[in-house]
C-alpha positions, 0 to 999 in steps of 0.5 A: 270559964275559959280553957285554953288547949295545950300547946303543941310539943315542939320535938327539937326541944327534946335533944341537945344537937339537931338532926346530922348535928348531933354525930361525933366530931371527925376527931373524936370519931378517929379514935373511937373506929381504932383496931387492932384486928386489921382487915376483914375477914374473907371475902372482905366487903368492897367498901368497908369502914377505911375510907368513911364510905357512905355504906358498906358494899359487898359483892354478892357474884355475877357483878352484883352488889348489896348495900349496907348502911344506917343512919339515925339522929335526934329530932331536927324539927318540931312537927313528928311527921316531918322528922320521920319523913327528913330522917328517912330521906337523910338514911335512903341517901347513903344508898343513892350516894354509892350509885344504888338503888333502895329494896326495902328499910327497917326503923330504929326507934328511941322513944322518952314514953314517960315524956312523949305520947306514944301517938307523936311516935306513930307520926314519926314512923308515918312520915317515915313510911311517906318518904320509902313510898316515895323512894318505891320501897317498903318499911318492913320493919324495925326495932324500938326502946324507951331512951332518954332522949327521942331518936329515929332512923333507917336501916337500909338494904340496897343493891348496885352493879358492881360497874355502877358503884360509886365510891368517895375516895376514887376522884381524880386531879382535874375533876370538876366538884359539883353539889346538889343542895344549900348550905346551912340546913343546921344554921336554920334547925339551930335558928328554929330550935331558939324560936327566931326561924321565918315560916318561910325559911323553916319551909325552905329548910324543910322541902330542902331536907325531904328531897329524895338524892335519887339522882344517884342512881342515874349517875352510877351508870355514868363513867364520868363521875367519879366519885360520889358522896352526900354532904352530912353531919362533918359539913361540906369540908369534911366531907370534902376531905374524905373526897381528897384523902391523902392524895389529892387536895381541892379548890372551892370557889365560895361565891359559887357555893349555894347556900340558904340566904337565912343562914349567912344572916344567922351566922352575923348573929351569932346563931350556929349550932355546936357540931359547926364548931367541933367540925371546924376545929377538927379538920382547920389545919387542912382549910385555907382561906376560911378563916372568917366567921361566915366562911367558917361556920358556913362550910363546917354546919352540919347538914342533915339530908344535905345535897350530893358532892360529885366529881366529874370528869371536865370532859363529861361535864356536859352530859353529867349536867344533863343527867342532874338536870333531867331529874329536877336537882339545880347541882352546882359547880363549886370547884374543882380537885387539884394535887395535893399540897401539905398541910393544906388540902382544901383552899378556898377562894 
């Protein structure tokens, strides 16, 4: 008599949204940040909650600064180790995104026990702990339930000098828009979770979504930039968006958008996740010239550990492109922040 072995347990298939997919649309997430208790309390932190920053800052004296942030999502991939390992990745980039640096991270654990073997979690927090070696930082600790629905993340400390803290409302008319990674990271996880996914694409996806954003912390100390954010779970345009705010508005240039080849042909059959479309609908009244399907779905696909968006001054394009290509990051010139023009704030060409 023959036995067959189990077959493997495929994570994604135990969460409704994927990775930075999962997280409430911009829209809906207005609302729910509402408050009627006005400003902080002194000493107010330098970065709060206003301008949708990356993490919190506050200045702990002598030009000194700590980092604040947590990020944490439902499985993007079927391998557990992975998961960890990208999820941990995606939650160290908020630091690296105001121009910091990392000291250490504690995990939050949601975890089905009645459905998933406890040994599948310890992989999880295994490939988490591969990605802090890597970013030269203990996980130190952490805290677990037993939830519906699988979830992992980090809580990150972090610190920068005040002069080097970068933010994302502080870009400029003029500034030069650069981005770190392609696009459609949740194009692909949606292609994997239906089983359609190459091996080489899930490859790409994943080498993509496990590299470290610590070029931040070189261009912290670079007057030039600007202004400094990561690209998420609101897409390119709506973390662009936060970028212009209401002061400026943006040029992009799609062509030269990078974007995962794979993706563009999901997007012609119809394979995109949910959260591309509830980006879409709440920022569209401020896009122009994305009105097509791929251009749609393509700039509004939340991304999970996805590149850094830079603003940089034309004038030190050179060297800022020195400091990106020291550190092994291809950034690429998408377009460039002009004044703003209501209604529209982002025109793409």
């Amino acid at each position: 008599m023959s036995t067959s072995s189990p077959a493997p347990i495929r994570l994604s298939q135990f969460s409704r949204g994927a990775g930075c997919g999962c997280k409430i649309a911009p829209a809906v997430l207005e609302t729910i940040l509402k408050s009627d208790l006005g400003t902080f309390p002194d000493p107010a932190p330098l970065v709060g909650y206003g301008s949708r920053d990356d993490a919190a800052v506050y200045s702990i004296g002598d030009g000194r600064c700590i980092i604040s942030t947590t990020d944490f999502f439902t499985p993007i991939v079927d391998d557990a180790f992975d998961f960890g390992r990208i999820a941990a990745t995606n939650a160290l980039s908020d630091v690296y995104a105001m121009g910091g640096k990392p000291l250490l991270a504690v995990a939050i654990l949601g975890w089905p026990i009645e459905k998933l073997p406890p040994e599948l979690a310890q992989q999880v927090l295994e490939g988490a702990r591969k990605a802090c070696h890597d970013a030269g930082i203990p996980l130190a600790g952490g805290h677990s339930i037993d939830s519906t629905e699988p979830f992992f993340g980090l809580a990150v400390t972090g610190e920068v000098q005040q002069a080097h803290l970068k933010r994302n409302d502080t870009a400029q008319e003029g500034d030069l828009i650069y981005l770190t990674k392609p696009l459609g990271v949740g194009i692909l996880s949606t292609a994997q979770k239906r089983g359609i996914l190459e091996p080489a694409d899930a490859e790409m996806m994943r080498e993509s979504m496990t590299t470290l954003n610590t070029v931040g912390m070189q261009l912290g100390r670079v007057d030039g930039v600007h202004a400094l954010t990561d690209v998420t779970g609101f897409g390119l345009l709506g973390h662009l968006l936060e970028m212009c705010g209401d002061r400026l508005g943006a040029e992009l240039q799609y062509d030269a958008i990078p974007k995962f080849a794979a993706a563009q042909a999901f997007i012609a059959q119809g394979c995109y996740p949910d959260g591309a479309l509830r980006n879409w609908k709440s920022y569209a009244h401020r896009v122009e010239g994305a009105s097509s399907m791929e251009r749609m779905f393509m700039l509004s696909d939340p991304q999970t550990s996805g590149g850094l968006l830079i603003a940089v001054d034309p004038n030190e394009q050179g060297r800022i492109e020195d400091v990106l290509a020291s550190v092994g990051p291809i950034a690429t010139f998408i377009g460039r922040f002009s004044a703003h023009r209501s209604p529209t704030t982002v025109e793409v060409k």
